[in-house]
N, C-alpha and C positions, 0 to 999 in steps of 0.2 A: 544589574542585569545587562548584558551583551546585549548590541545594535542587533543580531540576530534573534534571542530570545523576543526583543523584543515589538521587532515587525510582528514574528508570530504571532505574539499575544493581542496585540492590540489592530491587524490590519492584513495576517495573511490572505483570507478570504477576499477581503476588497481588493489589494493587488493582483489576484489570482481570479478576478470576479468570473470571468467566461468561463472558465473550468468551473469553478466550486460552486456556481449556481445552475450550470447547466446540468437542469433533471435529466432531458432525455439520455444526456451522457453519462450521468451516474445511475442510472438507473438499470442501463445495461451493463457496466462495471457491478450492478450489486446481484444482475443474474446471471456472471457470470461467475461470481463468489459462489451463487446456489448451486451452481450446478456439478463444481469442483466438490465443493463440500458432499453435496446429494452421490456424487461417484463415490467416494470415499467412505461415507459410511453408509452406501445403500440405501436413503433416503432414513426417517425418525429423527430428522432436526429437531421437531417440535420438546423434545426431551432435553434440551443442551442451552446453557446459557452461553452469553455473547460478548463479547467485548471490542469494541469497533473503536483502535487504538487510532486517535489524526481523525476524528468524527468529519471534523470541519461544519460544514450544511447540515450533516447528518440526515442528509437525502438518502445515501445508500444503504444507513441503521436501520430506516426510516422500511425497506423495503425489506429487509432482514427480520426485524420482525416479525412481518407478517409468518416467517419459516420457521422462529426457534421460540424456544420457550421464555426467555429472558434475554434484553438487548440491553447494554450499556452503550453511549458514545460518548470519548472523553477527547477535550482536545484544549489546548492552551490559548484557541485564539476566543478570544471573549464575545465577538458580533455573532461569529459563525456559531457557537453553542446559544446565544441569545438568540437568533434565525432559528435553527433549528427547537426551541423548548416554545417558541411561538405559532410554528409551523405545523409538528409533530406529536401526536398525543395520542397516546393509547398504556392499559396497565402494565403492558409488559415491556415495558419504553421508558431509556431516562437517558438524559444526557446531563453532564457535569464540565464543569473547569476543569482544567487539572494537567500537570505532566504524563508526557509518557513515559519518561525515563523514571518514575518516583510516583507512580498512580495513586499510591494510599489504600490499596485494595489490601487485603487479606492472604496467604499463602495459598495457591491449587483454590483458588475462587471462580475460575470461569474450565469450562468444557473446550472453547472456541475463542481463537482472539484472529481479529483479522487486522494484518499490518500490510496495508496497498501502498503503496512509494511515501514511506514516513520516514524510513531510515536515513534519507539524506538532508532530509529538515533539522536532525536535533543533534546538537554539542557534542554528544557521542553515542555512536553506534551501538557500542558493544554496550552500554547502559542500559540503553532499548532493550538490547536482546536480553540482556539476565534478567532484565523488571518482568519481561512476556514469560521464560523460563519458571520464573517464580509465581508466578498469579494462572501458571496455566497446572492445571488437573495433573494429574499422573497419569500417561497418556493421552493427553489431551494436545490440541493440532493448533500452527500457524498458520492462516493462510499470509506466503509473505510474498510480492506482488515487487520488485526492484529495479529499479533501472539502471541499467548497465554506463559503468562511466565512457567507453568506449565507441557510445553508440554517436555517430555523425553530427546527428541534431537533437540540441539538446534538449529534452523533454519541456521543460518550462518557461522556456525562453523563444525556444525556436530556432535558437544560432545554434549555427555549422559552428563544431569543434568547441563551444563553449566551457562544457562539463572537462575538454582534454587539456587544454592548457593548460600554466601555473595560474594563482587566482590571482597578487597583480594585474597581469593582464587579462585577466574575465573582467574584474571588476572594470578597467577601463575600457574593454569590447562593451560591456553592456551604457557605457554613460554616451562612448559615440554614439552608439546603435539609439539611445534614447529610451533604454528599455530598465532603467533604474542607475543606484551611484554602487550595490555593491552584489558581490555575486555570496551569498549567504550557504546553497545548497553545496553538498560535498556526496558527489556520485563514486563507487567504488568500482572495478573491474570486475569480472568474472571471480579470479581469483581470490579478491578480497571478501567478497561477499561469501564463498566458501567456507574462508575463513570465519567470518563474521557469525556466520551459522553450525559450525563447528560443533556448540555444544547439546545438537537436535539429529535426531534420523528425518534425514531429509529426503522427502519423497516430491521427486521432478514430474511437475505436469506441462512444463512449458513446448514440450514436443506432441504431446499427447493433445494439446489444444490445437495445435497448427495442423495435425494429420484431421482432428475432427471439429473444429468449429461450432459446426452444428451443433452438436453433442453439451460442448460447452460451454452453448451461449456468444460466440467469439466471432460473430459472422462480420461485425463493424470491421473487425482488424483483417479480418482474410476470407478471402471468399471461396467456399471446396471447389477442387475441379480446376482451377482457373491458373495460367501462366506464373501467375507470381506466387502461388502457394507452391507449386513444384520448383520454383526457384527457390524461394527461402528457407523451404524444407531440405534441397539440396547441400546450401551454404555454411547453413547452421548444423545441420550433420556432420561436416567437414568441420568447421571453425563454431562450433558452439558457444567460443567466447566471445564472438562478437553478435550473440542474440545481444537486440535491443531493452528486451525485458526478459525477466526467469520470474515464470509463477511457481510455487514451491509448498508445498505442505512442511512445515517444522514443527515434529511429533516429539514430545517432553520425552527425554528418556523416564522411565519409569527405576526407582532405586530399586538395587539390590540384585 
C-alpha cells in the first residue's frame, strides 16, 4: 500500500479533523448538494437511491438521507466510517469501508452518486470516474464538487500556490510550513478536469450558484447583492478557468 493510500485509510479525518468534523460546515455543504439536486430534478428525491462517494464523518449522508430513499457512504478511512456507523442511524442509512475507485457495488446500482472534492485524494482520477460511470443508472447524475489546481490558496492546506508547484517542492513548502512531510493531493486545472469528465453530459452549475446563492444554499461562500459577488461573477465570466471550485452535474450517457 502507498504512504498515500495509506494516511487515507487509517487517519485522513484526524489529520483533516476541523473540516471533517465540523457539522455546521458540512451541513451546509450537504444543503447545498439538496438544492442542486432538488433544481434538477424538481424536487421527488425521496424515490432515488445515494451513493456518497469520500463519506468521511458521513455527516453530510447523514443529512441526505433525510431527502432520498436509500443513502450509502463509503470511504476508505476506517475512524471516519467508524464515527459515522456510531453516530448515524436510521433504515435507509449505511455506511461501509471500501474504495472509490473499486466500490464492489453492482452495475447502474445507484440513481445519485455525490463526488464533493475526492478526486484529488485517490491514485487515479480517471478510475474514480469509470467506477461512478459504472455504478451510476442509465441517466442517472454526479454531483461532482472540484477544486481547481490553479486556484491561489490551496484548499487543504491553506498555502499560497501550494497545489501549483512541482510536488518536490510542495512536499518541502508543507514540512517548513509545519503542516505535514508530504503533499499526497494532486489538483487538476480547468482543462484537465474537462478532460477527466469527458465521458458524461456535463451540466455546469457553478455560475448559476454565484448569480443565486440563495436559491442554492451557497450564502456561506457569497453573499447576493454584494461587491465581491459582482466582482467574481465578472472575473470568472472572462476567465472561467481560474473559478476556484466547478460544481457540475455528470449525467451517464444513456447507450444506444
Amino acid at each position: 500500500m502507498s504512504n498515500a493510500r495509506s494516511k487515507y485509510q487509517y487517519g485522513f479525518s484526524d489529520f483533516h479533523r476541523n473540516s471533517m468534523y465540523d457539522i455546521l460546515t458540512r451541513e451546509q455543504k450537504a444543503k447545498k448538494i439538496i438544492s442542486v439536486l432538488n433544481d434538477f430534478y424538481s424536487g421527488g428525491l425521496e424515490g432515488f437511491s445515494l451513493l456518497d462517494l469520500g463519506c468521511s464523518t458521513g455527516i453530510i449522508a447523514n443529512i441526505l438521507s433525510k431527502k432520498f430513499g436509500r443513502v450509502v457512504g463509503i470511504d476508505i478511512d476506517t475512524s471516519a466510517i467508524k464515527y459515522a456507523n456510531e453516530n448515524f442511524r436510521s433504515e435507509n442509512l449505511e455506511f461501509t469501508i471500501g474504495d472509490a475507485m473499486c466500490t464492489g457495488f453492482t452495475d447502474e446500482s445507484f440513481d445519485v452518486i455525490v463526488c464533493a472534492h475526492v478526486y484529488e485524494h485517490v491514485p487515479d482520477a480517471s478510475l474514480l470516474l469509470s467506477e461512478i460511470n459504472r455504478i451510476l443508472k442509465p441517466g442517472g447524475v454526479c454531483y461532482f464538487a472540484a477544486a481547481n489546481r490553479l486556484n491561489p490558496i490551496e484548499p487543504h492546506y491553506k498555502l499560497a500556490f501550494l497545489s501549483i508547484i512541482p510536488k518536490p517542492f510542495a512536499h518541502l513548502y508543507l514540512r517548513i510550513m509545519g503542516k505535514g512531510n508530504y503533499y499526497y493531493e494532486s489538483l487538476l486545472t480547468f482543462w484537465g478536469l474537462k478532460k477527466l469528465v469527458s465521458g458524461f453530459n456535463v451540466m455546469d452549475y457553478t455560475l448559476k450558484i454565484l448569480k443565486m446563492p440563495q436559491k442554492y444554499s451557497a450564502t456561506e461562500m457569497i453573499q447576493p447583492g454584494t461587491f465581491k459577488q459582482k466582482m467574481i461573477l465578472r472575473i470568472i465570466k472572462i476567465a472561467y478557468w481560474l473559478s476556484p471550485t466547478y460544481i457540475w452535474l455528470l449525467q451517464k450517457k444513456k447507450s444506444g
